[in-house]
PDB file of N, CA, C, O and CB in Angstrom:
ATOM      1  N   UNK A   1       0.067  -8.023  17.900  1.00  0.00           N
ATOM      2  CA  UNK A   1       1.328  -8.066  17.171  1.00  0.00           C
ATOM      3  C   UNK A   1       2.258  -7.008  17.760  1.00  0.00           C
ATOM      4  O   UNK A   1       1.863  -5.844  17.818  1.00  0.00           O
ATOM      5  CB  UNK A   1       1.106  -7.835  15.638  1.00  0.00           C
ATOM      6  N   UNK A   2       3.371  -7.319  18.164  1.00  0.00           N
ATOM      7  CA  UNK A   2       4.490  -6.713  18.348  1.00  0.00           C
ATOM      8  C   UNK A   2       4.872  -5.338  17.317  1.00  0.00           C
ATOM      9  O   UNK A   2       4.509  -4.177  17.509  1.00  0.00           O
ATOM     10  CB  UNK A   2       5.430  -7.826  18.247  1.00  0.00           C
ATOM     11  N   UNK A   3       5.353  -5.636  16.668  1.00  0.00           N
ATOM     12  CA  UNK A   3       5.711  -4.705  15.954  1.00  0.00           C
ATOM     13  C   UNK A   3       5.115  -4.214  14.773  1.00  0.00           C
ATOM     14  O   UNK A   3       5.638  -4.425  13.679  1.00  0.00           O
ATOM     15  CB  UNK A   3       6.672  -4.936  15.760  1.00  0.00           C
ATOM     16  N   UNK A   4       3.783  -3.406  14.931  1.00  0.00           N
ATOM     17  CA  UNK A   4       2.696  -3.330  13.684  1.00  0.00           C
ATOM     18  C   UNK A   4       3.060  -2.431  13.044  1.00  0.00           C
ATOM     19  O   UNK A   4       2.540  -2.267  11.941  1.00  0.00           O
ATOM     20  CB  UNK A   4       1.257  -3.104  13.906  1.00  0.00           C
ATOM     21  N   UNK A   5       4.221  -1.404  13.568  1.00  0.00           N
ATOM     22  CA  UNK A   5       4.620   0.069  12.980  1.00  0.00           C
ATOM     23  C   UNK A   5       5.154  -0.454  11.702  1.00  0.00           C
ATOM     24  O   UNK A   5       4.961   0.238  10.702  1.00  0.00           O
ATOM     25  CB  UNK A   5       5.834   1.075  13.916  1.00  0.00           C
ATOM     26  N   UNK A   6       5.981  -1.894  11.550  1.00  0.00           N
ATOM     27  CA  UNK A   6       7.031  -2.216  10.986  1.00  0.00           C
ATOM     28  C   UNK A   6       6.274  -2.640   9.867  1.00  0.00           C
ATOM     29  O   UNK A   6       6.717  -2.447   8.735  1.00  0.00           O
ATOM     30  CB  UNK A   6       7.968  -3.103  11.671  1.00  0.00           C
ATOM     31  N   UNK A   7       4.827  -3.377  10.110  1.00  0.00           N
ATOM     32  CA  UNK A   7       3.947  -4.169   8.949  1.00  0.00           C
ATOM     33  C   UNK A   7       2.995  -2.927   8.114  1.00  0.00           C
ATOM     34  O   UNK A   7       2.474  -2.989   7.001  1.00  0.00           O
ATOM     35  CB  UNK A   7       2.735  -5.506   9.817  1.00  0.00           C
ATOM     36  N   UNK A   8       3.001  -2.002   8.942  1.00  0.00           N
ATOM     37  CA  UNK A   8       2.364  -0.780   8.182  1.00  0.00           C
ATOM     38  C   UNK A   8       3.253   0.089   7.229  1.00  0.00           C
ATOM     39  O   UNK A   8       2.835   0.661   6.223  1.00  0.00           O
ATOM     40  CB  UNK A   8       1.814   0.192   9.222  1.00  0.00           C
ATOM     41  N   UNK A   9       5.046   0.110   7.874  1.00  0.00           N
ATOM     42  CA  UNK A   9       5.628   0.715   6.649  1.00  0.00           C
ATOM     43  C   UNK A   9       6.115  -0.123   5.947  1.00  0.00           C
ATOM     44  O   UNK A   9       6.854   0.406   5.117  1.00  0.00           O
ATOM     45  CB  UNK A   9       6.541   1.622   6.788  1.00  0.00           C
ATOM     46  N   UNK A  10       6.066  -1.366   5.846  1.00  0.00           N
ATOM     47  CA  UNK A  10       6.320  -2.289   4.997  1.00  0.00           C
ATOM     48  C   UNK A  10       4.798  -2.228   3.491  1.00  0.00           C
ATOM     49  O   UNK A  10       4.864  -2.112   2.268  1.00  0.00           O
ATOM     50  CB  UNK A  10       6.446  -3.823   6.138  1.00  0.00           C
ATOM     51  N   UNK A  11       4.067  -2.320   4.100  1.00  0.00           N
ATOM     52  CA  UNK A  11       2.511  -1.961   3.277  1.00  0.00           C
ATOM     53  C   UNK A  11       2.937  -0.783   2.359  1.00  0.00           C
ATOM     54  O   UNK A  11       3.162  -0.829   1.150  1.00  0.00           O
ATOM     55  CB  UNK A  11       1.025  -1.357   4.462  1.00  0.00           C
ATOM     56  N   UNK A  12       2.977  -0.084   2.909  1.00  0.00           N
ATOM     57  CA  UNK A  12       2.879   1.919   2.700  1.00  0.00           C
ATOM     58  C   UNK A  12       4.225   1.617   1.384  1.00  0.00           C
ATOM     59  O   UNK A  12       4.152   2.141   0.272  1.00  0.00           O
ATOM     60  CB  UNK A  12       3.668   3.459   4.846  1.00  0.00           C
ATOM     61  N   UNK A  13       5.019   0.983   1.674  1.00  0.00           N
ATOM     62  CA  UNK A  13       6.477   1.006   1.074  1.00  0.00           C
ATOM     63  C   UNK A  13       6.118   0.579  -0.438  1.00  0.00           C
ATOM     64  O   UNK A  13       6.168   1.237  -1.477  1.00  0.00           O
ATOM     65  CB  UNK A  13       7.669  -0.161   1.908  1.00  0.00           C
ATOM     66  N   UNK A  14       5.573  -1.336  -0.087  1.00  0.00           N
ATOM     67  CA  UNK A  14       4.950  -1.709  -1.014  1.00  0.00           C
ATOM     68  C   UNK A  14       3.965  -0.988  -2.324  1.00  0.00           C
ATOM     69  O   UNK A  14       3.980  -1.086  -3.551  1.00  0.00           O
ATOM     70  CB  UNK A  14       4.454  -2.366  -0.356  1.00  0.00           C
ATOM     71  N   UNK A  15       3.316  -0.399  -1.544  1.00  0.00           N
ATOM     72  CA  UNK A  15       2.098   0.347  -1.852  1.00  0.00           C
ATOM     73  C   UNK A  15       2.772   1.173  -2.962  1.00  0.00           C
ATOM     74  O   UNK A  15       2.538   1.064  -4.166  1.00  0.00           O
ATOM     75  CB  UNK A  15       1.376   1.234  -0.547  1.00  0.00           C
ATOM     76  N   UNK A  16       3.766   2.132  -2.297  1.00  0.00           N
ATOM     77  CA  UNK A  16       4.469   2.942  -3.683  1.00  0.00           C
ATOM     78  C   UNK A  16       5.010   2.260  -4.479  1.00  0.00           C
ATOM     79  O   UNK A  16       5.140   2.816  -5.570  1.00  0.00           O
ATOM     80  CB  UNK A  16       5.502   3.881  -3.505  1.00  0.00           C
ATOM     81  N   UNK A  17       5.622   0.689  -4.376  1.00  0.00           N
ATOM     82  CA  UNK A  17       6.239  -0.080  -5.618  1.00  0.00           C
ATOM     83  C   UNK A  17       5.286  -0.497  -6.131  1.00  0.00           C
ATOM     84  O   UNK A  17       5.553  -0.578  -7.330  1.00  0.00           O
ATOM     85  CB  UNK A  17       7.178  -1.166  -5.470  1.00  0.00           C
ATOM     86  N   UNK A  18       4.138  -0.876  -5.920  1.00  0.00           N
ATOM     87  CA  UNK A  18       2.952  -1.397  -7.004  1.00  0.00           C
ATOM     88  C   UNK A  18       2.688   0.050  -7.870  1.00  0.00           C
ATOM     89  O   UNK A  18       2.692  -0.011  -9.099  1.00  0.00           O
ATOM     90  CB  UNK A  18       1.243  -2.044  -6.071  1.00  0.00           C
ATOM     91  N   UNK A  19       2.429   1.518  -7.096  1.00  0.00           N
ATOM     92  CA  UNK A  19       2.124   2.315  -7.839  1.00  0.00           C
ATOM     93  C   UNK A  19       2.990   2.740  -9.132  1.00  0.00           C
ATOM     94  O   UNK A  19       2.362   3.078 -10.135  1.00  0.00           O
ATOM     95  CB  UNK A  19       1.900   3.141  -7.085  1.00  0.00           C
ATOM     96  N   UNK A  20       4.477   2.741  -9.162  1.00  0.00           N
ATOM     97  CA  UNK A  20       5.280   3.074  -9.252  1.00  0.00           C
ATOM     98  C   UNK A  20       5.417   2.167 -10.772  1.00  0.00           C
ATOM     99  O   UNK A  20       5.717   2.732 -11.824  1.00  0.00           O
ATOM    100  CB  UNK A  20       6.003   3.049  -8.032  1.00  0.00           C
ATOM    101  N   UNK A  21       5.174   0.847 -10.683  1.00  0.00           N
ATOM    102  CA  UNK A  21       5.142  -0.407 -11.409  1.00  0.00           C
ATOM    103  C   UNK A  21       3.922  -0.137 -12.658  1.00  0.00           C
ATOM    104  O   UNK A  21       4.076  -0.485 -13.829  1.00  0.00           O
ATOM    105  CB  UNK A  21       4.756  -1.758 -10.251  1.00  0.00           C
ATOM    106  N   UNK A  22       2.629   0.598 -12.085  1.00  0.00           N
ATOM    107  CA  UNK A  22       1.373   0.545 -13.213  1.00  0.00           C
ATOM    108  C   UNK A  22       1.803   1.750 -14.027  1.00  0.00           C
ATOM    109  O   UNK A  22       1.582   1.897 -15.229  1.00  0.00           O
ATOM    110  CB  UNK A  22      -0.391   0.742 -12.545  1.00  0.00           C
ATOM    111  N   UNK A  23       2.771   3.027 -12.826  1.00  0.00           N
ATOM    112  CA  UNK A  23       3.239   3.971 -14.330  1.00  0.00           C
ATOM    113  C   UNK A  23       3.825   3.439 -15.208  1.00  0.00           C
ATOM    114  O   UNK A  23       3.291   3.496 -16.316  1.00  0.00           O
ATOM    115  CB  UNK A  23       4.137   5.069 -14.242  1.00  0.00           C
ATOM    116  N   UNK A  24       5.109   2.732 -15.083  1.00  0.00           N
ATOM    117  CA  UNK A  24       5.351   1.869 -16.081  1.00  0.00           C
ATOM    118  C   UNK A  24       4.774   1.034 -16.827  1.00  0.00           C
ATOM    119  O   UNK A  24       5.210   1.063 -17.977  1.00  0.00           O
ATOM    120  CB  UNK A  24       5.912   1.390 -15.838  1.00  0.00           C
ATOM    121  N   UNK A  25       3.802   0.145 -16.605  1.00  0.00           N
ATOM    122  CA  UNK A  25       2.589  -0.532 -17.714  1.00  0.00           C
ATOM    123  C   UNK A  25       1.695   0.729 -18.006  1.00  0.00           C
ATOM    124  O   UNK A  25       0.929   0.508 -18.944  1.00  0.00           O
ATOM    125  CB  UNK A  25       1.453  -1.968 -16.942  1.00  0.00           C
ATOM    126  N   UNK A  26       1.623   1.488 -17.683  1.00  0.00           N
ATOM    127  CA  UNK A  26       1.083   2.275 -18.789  1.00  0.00           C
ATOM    128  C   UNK A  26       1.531   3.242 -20.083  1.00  0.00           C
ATOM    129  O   UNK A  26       0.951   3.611 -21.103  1.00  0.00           O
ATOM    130  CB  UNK A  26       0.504   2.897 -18.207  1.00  0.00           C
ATOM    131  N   UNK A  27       3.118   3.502 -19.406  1.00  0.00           N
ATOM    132  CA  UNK A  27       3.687   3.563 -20.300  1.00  0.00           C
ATOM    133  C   UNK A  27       4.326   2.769 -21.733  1.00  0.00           C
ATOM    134  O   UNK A  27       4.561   3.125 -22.888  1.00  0.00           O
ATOM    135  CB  UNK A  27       4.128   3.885 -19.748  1.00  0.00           C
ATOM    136  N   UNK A  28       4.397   2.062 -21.294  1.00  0.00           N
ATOM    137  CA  UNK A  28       4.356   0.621 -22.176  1.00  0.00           C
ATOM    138  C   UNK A  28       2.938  -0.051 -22.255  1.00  0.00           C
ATOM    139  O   UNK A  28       2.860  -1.266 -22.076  1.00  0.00           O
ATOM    140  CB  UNK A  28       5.378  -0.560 -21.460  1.00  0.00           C
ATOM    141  N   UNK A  29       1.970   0.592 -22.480  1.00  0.00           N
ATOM    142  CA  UNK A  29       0.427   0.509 -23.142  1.00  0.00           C
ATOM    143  C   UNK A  29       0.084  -0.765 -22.828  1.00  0.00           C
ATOM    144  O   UNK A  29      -0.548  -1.470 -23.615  1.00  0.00           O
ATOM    145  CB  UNK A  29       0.242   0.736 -24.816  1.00  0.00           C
ATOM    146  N   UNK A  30       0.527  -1.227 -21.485  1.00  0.00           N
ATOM    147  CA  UNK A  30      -0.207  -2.790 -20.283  1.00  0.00           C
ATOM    148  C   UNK A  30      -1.010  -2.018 -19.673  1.00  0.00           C
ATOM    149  O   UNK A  30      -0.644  -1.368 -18.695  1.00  0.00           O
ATOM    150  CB  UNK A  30       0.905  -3.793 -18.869  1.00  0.00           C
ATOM    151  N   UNK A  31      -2.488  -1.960 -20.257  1.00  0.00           N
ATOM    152  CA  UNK A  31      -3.545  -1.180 -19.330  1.00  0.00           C
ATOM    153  C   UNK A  31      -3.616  -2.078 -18.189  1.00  0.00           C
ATOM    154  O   UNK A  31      -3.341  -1.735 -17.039  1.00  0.00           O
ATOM    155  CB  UNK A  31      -5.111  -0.917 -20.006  1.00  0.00           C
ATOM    156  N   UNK A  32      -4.106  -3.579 -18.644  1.00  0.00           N
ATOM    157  CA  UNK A  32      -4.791  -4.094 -17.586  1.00  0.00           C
ATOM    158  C   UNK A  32      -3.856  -4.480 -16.793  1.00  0.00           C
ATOM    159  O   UNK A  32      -4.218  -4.450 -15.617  1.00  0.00           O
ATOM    160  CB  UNK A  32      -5.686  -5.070 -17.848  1.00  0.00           C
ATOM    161  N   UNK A  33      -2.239  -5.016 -17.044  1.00  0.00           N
ATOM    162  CA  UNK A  33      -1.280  -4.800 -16.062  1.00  0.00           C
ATOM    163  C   UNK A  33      -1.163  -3.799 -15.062  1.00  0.00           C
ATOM    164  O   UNK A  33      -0.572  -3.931 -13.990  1.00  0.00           O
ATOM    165  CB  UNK A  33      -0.353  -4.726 -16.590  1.00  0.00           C
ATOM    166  N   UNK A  34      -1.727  -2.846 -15.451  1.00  0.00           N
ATOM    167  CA  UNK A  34      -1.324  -1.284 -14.940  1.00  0.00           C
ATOM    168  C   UNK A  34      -2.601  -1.148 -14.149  1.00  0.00           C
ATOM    169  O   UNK A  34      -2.577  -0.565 -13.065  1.00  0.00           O
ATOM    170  CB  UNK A  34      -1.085   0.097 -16.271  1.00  0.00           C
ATOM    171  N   UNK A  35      -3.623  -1.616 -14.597  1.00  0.00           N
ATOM    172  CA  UNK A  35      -4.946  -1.694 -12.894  1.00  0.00           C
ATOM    173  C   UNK A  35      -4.841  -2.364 -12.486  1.00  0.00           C
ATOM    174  O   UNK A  35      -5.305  -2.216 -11.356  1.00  0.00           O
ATOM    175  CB  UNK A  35      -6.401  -1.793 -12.668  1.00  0.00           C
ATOM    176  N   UNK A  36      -4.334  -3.541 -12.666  1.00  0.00           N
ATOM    177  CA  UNK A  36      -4.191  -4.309 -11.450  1.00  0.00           C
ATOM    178  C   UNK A  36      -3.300  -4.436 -10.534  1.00  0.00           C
ATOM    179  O   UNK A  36      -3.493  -4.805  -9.376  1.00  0.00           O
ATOM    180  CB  UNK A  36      -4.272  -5.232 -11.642  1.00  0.00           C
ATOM    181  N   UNK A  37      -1.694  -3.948 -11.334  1.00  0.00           N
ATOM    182  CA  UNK A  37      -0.850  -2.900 -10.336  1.00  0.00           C
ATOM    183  C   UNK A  37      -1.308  -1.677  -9.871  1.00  0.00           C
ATOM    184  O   UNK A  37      -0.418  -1.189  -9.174  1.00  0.00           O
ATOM    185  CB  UNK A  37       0.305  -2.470 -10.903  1.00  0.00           C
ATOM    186  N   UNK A  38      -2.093  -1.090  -9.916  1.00  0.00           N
ATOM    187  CA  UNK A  38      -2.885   0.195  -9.331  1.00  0.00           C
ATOM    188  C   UNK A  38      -3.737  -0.355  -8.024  1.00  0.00           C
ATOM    189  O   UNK A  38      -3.629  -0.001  -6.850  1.00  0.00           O
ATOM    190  CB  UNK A  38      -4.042   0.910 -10.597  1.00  0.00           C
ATOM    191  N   UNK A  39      -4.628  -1.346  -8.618  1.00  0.00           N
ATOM    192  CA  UNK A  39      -5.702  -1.600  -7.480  1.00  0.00           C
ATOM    193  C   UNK A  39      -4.552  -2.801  -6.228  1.00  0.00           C
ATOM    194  O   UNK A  39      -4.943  -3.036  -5.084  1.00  0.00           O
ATOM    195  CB  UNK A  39      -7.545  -2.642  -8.432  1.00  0.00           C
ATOM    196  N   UNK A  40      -3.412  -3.291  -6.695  1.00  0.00           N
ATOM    197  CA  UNK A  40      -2.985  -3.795  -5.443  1.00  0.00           C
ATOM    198  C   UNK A  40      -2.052  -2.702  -4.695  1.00  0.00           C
ATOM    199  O   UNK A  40      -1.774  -2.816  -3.501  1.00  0.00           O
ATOM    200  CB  UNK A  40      -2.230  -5.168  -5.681  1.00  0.00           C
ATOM    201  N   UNK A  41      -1.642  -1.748  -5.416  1.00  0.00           N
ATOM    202  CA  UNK A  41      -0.674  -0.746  -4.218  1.00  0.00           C
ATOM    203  C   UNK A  41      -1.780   0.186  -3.598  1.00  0.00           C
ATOM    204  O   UNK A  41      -1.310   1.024  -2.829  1.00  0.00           O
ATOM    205  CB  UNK A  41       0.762   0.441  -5.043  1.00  0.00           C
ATOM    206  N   UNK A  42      -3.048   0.224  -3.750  1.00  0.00           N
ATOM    207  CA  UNK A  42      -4.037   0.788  -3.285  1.00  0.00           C
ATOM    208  C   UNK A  42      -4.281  -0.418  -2.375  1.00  0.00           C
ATOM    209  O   UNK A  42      -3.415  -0.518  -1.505  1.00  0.00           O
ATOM    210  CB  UNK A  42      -5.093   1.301  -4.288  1.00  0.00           C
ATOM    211  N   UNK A  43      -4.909  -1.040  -2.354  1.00  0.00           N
ATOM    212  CA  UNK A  43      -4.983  -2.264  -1.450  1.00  0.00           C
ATOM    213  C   UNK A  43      -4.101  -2.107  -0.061  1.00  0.00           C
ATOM    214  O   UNK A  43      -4.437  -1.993   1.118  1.00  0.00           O
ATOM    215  CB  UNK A  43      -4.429  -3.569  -2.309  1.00  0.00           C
ATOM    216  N   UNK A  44      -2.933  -2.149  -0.669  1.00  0.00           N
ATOM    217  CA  UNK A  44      -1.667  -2.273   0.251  1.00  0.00           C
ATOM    218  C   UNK A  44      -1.984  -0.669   1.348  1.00  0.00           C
ATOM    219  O   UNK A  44      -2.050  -0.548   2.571  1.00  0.00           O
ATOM    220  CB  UNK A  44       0.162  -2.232  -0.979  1.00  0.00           C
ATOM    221  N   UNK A  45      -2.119   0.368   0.203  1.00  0.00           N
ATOM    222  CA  UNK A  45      -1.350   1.721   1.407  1.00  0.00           C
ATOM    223  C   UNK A  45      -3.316   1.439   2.482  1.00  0.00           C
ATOM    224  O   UNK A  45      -3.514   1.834   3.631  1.00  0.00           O
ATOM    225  CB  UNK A  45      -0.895   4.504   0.085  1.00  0.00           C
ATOM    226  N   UNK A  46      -4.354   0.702   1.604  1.00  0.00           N
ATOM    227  CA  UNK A  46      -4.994   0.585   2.749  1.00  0.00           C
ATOM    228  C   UNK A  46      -5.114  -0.025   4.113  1.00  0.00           C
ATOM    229  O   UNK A  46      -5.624   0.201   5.210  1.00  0.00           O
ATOM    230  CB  UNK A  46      -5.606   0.420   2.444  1.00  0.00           C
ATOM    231  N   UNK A  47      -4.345  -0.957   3.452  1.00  0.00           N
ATOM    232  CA  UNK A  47      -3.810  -1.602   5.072  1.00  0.00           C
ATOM    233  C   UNK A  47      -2.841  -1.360   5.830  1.00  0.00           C
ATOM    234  O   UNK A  47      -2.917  -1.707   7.009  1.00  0.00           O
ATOM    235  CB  UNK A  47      -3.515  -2.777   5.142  1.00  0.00           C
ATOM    236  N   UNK A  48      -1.993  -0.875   5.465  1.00  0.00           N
ATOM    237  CA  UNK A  48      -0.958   0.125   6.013  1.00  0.00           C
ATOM    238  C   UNK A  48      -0.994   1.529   6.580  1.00  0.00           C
ATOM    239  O   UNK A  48      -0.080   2.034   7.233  1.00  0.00           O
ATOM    240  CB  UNK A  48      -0.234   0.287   5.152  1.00  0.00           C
ATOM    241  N   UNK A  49      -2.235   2.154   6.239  1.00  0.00           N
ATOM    242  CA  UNK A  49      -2.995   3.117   6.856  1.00  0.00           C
ATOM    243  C   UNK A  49      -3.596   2.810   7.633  1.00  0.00           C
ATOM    244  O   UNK A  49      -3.457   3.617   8.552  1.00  0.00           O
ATOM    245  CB  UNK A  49      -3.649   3.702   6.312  1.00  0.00           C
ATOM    246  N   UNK A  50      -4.613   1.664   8.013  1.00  0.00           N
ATOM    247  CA  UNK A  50      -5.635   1.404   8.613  1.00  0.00           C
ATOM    248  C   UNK A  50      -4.640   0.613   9.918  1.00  0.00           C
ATOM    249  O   UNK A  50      -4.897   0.459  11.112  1.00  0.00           O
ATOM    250  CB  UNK A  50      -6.834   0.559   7.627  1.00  0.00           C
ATOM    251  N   UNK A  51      -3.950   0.386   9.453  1.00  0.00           N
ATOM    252  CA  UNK A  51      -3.164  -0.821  10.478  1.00  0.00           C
ATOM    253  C   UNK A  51      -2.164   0.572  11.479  1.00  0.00           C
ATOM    254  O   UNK A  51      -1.695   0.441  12.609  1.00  0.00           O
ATOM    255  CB  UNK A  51      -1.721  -2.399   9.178  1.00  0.00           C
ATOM    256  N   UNK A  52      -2.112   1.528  10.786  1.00  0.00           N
ATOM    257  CA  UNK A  52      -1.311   2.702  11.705  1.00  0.00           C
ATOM    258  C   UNK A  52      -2.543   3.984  12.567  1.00  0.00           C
ATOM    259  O   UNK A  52      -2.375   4.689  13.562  1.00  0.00           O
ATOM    260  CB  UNK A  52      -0.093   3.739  10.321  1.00  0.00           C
ATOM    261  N   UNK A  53      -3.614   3.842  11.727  1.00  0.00           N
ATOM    262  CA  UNK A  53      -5.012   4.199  12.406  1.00  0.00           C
ATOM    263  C   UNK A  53      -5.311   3.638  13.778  1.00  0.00           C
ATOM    264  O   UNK A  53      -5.474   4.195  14.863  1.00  0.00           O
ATOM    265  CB  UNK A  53      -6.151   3.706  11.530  1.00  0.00           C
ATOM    266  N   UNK A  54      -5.334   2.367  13.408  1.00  0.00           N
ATOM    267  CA  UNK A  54      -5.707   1.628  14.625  1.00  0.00           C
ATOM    268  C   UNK A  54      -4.662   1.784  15.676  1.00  0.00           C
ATOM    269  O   UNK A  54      -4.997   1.798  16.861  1.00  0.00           O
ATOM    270  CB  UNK A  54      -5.920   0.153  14.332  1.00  0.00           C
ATOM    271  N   UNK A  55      -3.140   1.929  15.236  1.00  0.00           N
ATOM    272  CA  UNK A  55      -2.671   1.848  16.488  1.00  0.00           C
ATOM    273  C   UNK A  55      -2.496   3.086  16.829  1.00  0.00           C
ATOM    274  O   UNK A  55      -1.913   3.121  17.913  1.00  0.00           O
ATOM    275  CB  UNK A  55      -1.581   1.097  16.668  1.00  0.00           C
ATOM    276  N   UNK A  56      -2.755   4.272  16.361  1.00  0.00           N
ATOM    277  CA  UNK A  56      -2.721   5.345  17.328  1.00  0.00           C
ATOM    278  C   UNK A  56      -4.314   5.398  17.845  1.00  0.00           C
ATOM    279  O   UNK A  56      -4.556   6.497  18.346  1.00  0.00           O
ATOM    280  CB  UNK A  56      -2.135   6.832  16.600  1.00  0.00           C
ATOM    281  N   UNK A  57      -5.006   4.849  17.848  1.00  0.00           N
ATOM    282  CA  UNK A  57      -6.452   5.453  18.616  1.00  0.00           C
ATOM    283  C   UNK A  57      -6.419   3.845  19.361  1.00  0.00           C
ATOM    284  O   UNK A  57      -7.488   3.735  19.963  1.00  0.00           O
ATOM    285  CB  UNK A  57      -8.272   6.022  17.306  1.00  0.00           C
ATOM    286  N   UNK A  58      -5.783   2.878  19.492  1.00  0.00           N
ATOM    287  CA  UNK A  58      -4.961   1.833  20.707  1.00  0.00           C
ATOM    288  C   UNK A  58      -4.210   3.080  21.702  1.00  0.00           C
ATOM    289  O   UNK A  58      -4.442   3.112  22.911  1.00  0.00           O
ATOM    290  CB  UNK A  58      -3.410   0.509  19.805  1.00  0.00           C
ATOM    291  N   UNK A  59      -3.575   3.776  21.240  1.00  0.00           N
ATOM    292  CA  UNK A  59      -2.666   4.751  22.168  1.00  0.00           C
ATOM    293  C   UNK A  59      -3.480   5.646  22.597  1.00  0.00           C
ATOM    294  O   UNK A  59      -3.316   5.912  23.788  1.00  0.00           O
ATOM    295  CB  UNK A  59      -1.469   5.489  21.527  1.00  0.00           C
ATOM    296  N   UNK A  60      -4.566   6.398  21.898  1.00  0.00           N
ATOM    297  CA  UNK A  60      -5.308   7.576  22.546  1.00  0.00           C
ATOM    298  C   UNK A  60      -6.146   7.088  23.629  1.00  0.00           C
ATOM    299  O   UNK A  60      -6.185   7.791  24.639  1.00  0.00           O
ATOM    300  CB  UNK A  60      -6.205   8.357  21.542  1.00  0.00           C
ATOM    301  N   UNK A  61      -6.853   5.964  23.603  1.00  0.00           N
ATOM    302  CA  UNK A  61      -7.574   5.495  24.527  1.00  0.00           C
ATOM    303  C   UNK A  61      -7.109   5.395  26.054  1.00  0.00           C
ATOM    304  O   UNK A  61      -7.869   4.925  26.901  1.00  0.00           O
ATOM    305  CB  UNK A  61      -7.870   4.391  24.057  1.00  0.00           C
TER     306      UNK A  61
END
């Protein structure tokens, strides 16, 4: 892929709007809204980490 920098801060970005989203269901007492917005912006900054992992140790090599 061409441009993976772009799909990793797109992830990472995401990642803080899912997190961002379960403070709000929890503030408004949506537990299970609020883990499952938790466990997908976790999801997300993991692939958006892993996807920017990989391409710097693509570059160190």
């Amino acid at each position: 892929m061409k441009h993976t920098h772009i799909a990793a801060l797109i992830l990472v970005i995401s990642s803080i709007i899912f997190m961002s989203l379960s403070i709000y269901f929890i503030a408004n007492n949506m537990v299970l809204a609020s883990i499952v917005s938790l466990a997908s912006g976790l999801l997300a900054l993991s692939g958006g980490l892993n996807i920017m992992r990989m391409k710097t140790e693509c570059h160190d090599s």
